[in-house]
N, C-alpha and C positions, 0 to 999 in steps of 0.2 A: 711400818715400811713393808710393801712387798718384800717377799722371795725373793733373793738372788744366788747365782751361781756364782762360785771361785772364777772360772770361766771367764763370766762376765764382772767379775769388780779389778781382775787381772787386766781386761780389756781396757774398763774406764782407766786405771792406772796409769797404763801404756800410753793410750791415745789422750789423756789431757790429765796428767799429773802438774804442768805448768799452767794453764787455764787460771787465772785469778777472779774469782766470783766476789762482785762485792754485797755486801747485806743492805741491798736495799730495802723499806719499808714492806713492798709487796714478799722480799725473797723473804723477810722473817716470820712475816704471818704462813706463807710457805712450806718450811722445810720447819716452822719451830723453834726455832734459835731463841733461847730464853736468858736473854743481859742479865738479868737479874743473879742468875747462877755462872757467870763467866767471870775467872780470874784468873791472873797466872802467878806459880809459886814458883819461890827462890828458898834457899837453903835456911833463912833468913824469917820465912815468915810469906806471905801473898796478899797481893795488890788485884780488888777489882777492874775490868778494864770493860771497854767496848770492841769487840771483833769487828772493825769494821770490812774487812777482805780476808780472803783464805783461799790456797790452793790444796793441791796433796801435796806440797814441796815448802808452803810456807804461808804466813799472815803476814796482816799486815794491822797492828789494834794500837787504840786512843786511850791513854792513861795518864795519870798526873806522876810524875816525877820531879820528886824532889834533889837535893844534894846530896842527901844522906841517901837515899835510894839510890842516886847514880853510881856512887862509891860503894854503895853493899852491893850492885851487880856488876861492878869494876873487878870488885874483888875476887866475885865468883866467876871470873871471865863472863859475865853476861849470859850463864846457863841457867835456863828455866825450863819451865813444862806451863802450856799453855790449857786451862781448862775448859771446854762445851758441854755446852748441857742445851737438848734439842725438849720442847716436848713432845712426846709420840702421840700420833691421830689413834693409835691403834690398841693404847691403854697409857693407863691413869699412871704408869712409870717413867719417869724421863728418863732420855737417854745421855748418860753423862760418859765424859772421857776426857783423860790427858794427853796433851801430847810436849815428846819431848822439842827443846829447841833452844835457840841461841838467841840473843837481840843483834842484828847485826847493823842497825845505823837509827837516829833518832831526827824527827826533826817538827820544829817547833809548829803550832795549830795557828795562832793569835798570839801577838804581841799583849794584847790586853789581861789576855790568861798565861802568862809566861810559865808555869809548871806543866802547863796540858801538852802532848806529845805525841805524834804515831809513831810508834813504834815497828821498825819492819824484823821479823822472824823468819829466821830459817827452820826447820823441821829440820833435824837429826837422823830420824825413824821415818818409815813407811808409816803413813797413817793407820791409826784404827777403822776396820770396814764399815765401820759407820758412816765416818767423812767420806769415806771414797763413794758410798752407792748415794750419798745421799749429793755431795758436789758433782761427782760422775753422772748420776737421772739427768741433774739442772742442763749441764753444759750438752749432753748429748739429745736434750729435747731442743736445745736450742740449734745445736748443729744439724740436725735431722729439719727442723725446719727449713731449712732454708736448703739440705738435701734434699728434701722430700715432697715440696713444697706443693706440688701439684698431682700426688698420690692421694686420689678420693678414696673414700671409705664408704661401701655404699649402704644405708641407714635401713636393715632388716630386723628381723626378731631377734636372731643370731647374734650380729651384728653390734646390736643395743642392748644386749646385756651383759657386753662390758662394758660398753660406754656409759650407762646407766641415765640416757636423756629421758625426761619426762616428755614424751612427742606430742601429749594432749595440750600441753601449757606452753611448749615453744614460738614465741612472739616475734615479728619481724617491728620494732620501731620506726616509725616515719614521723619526720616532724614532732618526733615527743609522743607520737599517737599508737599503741599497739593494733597490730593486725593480724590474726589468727593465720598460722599458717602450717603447710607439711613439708616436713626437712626430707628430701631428698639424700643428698649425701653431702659428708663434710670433708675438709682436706686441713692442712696448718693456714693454709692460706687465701680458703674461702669457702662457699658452700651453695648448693644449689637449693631450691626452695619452690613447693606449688603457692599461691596466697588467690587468693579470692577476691574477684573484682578489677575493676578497672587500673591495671599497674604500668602504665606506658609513662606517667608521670614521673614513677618511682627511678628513672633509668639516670644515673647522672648524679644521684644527689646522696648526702650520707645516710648511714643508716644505721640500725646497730639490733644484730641477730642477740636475743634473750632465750638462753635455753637453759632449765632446771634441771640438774644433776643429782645424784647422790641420793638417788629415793629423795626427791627434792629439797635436802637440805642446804644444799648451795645451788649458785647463779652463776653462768657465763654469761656478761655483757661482751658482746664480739662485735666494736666498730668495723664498718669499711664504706664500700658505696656498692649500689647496684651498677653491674655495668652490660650487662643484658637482659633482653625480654621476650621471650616467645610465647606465641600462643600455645593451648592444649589442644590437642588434636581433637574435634569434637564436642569441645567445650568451650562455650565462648564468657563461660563466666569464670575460666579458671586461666591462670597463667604461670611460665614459669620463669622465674628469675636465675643468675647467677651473679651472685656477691663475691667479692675481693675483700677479703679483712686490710685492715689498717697497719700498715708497716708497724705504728707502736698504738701502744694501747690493750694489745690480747695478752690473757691473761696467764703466767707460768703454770698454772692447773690446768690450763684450757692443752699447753704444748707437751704436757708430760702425761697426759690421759691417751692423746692423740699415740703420742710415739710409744708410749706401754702399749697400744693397740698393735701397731705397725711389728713389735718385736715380739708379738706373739703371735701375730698372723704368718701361716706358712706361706713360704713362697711355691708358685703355679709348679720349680723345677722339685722341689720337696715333696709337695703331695704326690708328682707323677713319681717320683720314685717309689712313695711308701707302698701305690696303687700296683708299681709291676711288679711289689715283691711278695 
């Protein structure tokens, strides 16, 4: 995980400590979230579970409950500590933590699995700043999208090496067909692009921007459609497009690369100050 400030996991605390994020398939390849090492302990002994939602305030997880288990956390008033274990991109150690909590209501998944149960938690404690930067990034790339949504980024040397796109191999798909092209600049919510060749066609129909990240270890595929076309002043063999991504479909790396840009770029009123002083 990046660097963060007190500062800033203060922030996310404040601003979306009730925010309920669920563990969808994408968010666990994501953020790490490793089932395999998730359970929650009781006085008693501990039971594996599935996390399927969490806030900084509470879960919400999928576990088999027996009779005997209802009554050994009847008896404990329903107090446990809920375990995560994330694995980290950034070494070979996972990131593991308890957190304390209550079970405070149950209710049944399927009739046909009558022991299977979600379980809702309340959190006791302020979480460990794990959860917070690591739910806090998710929820704030998401709400910054949709604040931010038409804040271009304009694609320089500068620029792109944070972002870290491979600009030589970045593809505009049409019809399944790749087409070499130059990224202009990108936003959460679309991107402008030169491509080569006849593209009046392209206007209207889907598409899906391919850009290699990561010293090319990963891939954003970025649906939308084209929805304009200009010529290049000068050049009648070049044109330039602007795309609108796909309300669903982009990708949670693609919105939290973006917004880690956006929070470390200074704003115009910052640099004039640093400049007059």
């Amino acid at each position: 995980m990046s660097i963060i400030t007190s500062q800033q996991l203060n922030k996310y605390y404040t601003s979306y400590k009730s925010v309920d994020v669920t563990f969808t398939k994408e968010l666990i390849n994501t953020t790490g979230l490793d089932g395999r090492q998730t359970f929650f302990k009781f006085k008693q002994g501990q039971k594996p579970c599935i996390i399927y939602s969490t806030s900084m305030t509470g879960a919400k997880i999928i576990a088999s409950f027996d009779d005997n288990l209802f009554n050994t956390l009847r008896n404990e008033n329903n107090v446990m500590s809920l375990r995560f274990a994330f694995q980290s991109k950034e070494s070979s150690d996972p990131i593991l933590f308890f957190i304390q909590g209550r079970i405070t209501g149950f209710s049944p998944i399927n009739k046909s699995k009558p022991d299977l149960f979600f379980a809702t938690i309340d959190y006791t404690n302020r979480p460990p700043d794990d959860l917070i930067q690591i739910i806090g990034s998710i929820v704030d790339a998401a709400t910054n999208s949709k604040a931010r949504a038409e804040e271009r980024i304009l694609i320089n040397e500068e620029n792109n090496r944070k972002l870290t796109f491979n600009l030589k191999t970045t593809v505009l798909l049409v019809d399944n067909l790749p087409r070499k092209c130059l990224l202009r600049d990108v936003s959460f919510s679309g991107a402008k692009l030169i491509l080569m060749g006849n593209a009046k066609f392209i206007v209207n129909k889907p598409v899906v921007l391919r850009i290699e990240y990561d010293n090319g270890r990963k891939i954003f595929n970025l649906p939308g459609m084209c929805l304009r076309h200009e010529e290049v002043e000068g050049r009648k063999d070049l044109a330039a497009l602007g795309l609108k991504f796909a309300d669903q479909g982009i990708p949670i790396e693609y919105r939290l690369l973006i917004n880690e840009f956006f929070k470390q770029r200074k704003t115009p009123k910052v640099e004039k100050m640093e400049k007059d002083n």
